[in-house]
N, C-alpha and C positions, 0 to 999 in steps of 0.2 A: 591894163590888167591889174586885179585888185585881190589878196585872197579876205573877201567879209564875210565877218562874222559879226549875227543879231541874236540879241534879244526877243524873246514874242512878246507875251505880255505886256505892256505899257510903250513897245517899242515899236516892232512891225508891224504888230496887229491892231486894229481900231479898239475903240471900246465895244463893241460889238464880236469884237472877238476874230475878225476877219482879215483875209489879205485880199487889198484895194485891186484892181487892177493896173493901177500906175505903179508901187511896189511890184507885183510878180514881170511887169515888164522890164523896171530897172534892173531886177535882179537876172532876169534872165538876158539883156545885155553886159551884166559882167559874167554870166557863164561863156556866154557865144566870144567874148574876146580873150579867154582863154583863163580867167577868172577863176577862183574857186568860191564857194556860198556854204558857210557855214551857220548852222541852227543850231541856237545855244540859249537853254530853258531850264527853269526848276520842275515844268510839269513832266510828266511819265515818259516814257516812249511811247508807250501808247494813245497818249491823247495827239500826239503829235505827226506821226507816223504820215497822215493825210496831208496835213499842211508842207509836211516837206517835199510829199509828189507833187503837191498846188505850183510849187516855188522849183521844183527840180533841185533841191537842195544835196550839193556833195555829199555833206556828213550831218547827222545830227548829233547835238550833244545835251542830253536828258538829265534828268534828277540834280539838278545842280554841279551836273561835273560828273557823278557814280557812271553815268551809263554813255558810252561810243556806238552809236550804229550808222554803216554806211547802207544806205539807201540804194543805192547803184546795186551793190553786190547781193542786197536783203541779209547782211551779216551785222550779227552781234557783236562787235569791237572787241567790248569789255564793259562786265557791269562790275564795278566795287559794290560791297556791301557790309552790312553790321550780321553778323552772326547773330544767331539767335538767341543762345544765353547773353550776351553783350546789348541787344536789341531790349530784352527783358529788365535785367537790371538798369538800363536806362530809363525805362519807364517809372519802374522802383523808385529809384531818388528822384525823378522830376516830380512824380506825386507827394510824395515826404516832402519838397523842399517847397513846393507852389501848390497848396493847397487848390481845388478848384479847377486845378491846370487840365484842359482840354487835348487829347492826342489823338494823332493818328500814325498807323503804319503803311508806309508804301512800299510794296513790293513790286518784282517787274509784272507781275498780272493782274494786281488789284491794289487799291488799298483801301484796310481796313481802319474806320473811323471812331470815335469816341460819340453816343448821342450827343446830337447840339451840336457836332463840330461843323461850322462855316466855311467851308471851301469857295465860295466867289462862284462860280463856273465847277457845275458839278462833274467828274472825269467821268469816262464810258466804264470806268470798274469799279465805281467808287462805293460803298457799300457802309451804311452807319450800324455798329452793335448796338445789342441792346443795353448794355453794360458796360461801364469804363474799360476799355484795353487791360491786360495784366499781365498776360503770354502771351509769348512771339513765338510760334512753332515752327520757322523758316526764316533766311536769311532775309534780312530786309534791306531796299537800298538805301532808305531815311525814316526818320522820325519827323513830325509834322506839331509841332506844339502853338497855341492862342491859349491868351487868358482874359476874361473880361476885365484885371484885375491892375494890368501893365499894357501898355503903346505895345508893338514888335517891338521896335528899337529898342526899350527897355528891357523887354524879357530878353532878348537874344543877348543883350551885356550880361545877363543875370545869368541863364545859361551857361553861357561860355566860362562866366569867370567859375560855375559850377562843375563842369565837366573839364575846364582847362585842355593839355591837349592830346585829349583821350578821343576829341570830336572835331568835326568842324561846324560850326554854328555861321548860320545864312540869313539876309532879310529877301527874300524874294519877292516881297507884296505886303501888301496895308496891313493884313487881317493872318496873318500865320508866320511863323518863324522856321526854318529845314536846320534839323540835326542829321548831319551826315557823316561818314564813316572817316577817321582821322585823316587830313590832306587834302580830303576833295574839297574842289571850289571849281570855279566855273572857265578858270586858265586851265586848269589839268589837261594835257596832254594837247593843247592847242598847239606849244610849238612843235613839238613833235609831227601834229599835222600838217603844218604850215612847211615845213623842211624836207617832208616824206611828196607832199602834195601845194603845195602853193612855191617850192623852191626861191626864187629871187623877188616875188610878186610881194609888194607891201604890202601891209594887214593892217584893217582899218575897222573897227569894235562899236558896234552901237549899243546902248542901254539905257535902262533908266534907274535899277534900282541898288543898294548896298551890294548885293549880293552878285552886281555886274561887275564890281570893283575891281577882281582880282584881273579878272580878262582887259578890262580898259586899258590898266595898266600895263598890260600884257604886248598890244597890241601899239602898233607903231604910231598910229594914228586913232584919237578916244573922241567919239561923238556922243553926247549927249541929247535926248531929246527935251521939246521945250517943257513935259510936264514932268521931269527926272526929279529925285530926292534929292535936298540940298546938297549934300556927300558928292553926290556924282554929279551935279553940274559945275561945283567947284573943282571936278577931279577933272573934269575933260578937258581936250584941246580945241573942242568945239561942239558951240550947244546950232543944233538943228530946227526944225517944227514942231509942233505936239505931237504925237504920235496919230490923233484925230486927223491931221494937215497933210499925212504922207511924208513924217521928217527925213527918211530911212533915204526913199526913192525922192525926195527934191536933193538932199546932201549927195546922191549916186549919181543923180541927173545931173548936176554941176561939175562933179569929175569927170564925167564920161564925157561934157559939153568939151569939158577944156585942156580934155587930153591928160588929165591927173594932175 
């Protein structure tokens, strides 16, 4: 019995954006042995909502950390968020300080975009203005920054060392950086899960990118997949398949083979 927690993006899911059928089986033999499955994303709640009935997933965990919702029950956990004057003067100084710099705001029912801004995989609320962002009229649960100008990597150092720790600043993927509300990352409240609901069960964290960091660590046991950011394949205790290979459910299938 295992309590896991994945990554989607770059981890579970193929490049096509999909769970395999060899995945939702592994996963669903660590449910049926008394297992716990936790879902842990920078994307929305709502883009994710499906995949975790796909996988029968315990809990999901959204927005980088901001958002808990148990599936089982159809409850809302807990969303952290940036207040809206807070939301707004962030925007403020990331345009003053990175000229060019492209945003967006995600909120729990939509977010709204900067024209041009690149999302990868467009969400089911995703909505581009016609005009750069300027006001936040409602709490938001991130800020979403690219610039044609810097890598991630680069802007999210720029970032952080700009807001310090008023933020917490994320790499989730190739093409955009999450400014999220002071503290959250993607451990938040994992062990609390893991004590309330996984009790004595080890925990064992898959990922691939910066911004899986805090959770790897977090987590008793850190796998790595084989197409992961340098960072995290140096960071794990063990590197897996590509995410393309099914790394998730061959690393599950192996424990389950040999009894842990």
């Amino acid at each position: 019995m295992f309590f896991v927690v994945t990554d989607l993006d770059g981890t579970l899911l193929t490049s096509d954006r999909l769970v395999t059928e060899r995945a939702k089986s592994a996963l669903t033999k660590v449910r049926s042995s008394g297992g716990v499955v936790v879902l842990i994303t920078a994307r929305p709640l709502r883009d994710v909502t499906e995949i975790g009935q796909e996988v029968g997933a315990n809990f999901l965990v959204c927005s980088g950390g901001a958002v808990l919702y148990d599936p089982v029950r159809g409850e809302l956990v807990r969303a952290t968020t940036l207040g809206s004057r807070r939301a707004t003067s962030l925007i403020s100084l990331l345009r003053q300080t990175f000229p060019g710099i492209r945003l967006g705001v995600d909120h729990l029912a939509r977010c709204d975009l900067d024209p041009g801004f690149h999302v990868g995989a467009p969400g089911v609320a995703d909505r581009h203005a016609t005009e750069p962002l300027r006001q936040v009229a409602e709490p938001a649960v991130k800020l979403i920054a690219q610039s044609d100008e810097m890598p991630v990597d680069r802007l999210a150092r720029a970032i952080s060392a700009l807001v310090g720790a008023a933020c917490s600043v994320a790499v989730p993927c190739s093409y955009f950086v999450d400014v999220l509300p002071a503290g959250v990352h993607k451990a938040v409240g994992l062990g609390e899960l893991h004590e309330c609901h996984g009790r004595v069960l080890p925990s064992i964290a898959f990922g691939d990118m910066p911004s899986d960091l805090p959770m790897l660590r977090w987590a008793d046991v850190s796998v790595a997949t084989a197409n992961a950011h340098p960072a995290v394949l140096e960071a794990c205790d063990h590197v897996t398949a590509h995410h393309d290979a099914d790394g998730v459910a061959v690393y599950l299938e192996s424990l389950i083979s040999t009894g842990g």
